[in-house]
N, C-alpha and C positions, 0 to 999 in steps of 0.2 A: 713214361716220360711225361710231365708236366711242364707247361710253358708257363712262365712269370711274368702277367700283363705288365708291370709297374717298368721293369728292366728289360723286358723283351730278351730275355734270356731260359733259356733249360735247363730243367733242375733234374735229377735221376738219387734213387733213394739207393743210400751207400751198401751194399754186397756183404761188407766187413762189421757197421756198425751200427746198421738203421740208418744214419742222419744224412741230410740232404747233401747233394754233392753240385757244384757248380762250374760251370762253364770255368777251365783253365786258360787263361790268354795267353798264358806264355809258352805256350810246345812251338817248337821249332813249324812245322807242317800243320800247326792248327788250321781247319776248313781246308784244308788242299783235298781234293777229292771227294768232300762231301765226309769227311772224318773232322768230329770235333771230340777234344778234350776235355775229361770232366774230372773235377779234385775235392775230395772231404776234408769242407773246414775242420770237420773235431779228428779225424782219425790221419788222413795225409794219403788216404788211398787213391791210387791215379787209375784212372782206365778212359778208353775210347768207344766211341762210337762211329758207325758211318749211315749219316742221315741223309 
């Protein structure tokens, strides 16, 4: 996981298709618990982390 000085946001490399996956804002429970949501611009793949 790489952090993005500019946006101060987390980037994680996509599982499915290589490309960069970014911070999803919109999950119901995004940050509750220390769990954030991550979504690939080119592929649409969703997954979690808990940081």
């Amino acid at each position: 996981m790489k952090k993005n000085i500019s946006n101060k946001k987390l980037t994680l490399i996509c599982p499915v298709c290589g490309e960069s996956m970014h911070e999803y804002e919109y999950a119901y429970d995004n940050k509750v618990h220390g769990k954030i949501y991550f979504k690939c611009d080119y592929c649409g793949h969703k997954e979690s982390k808990i940081i």
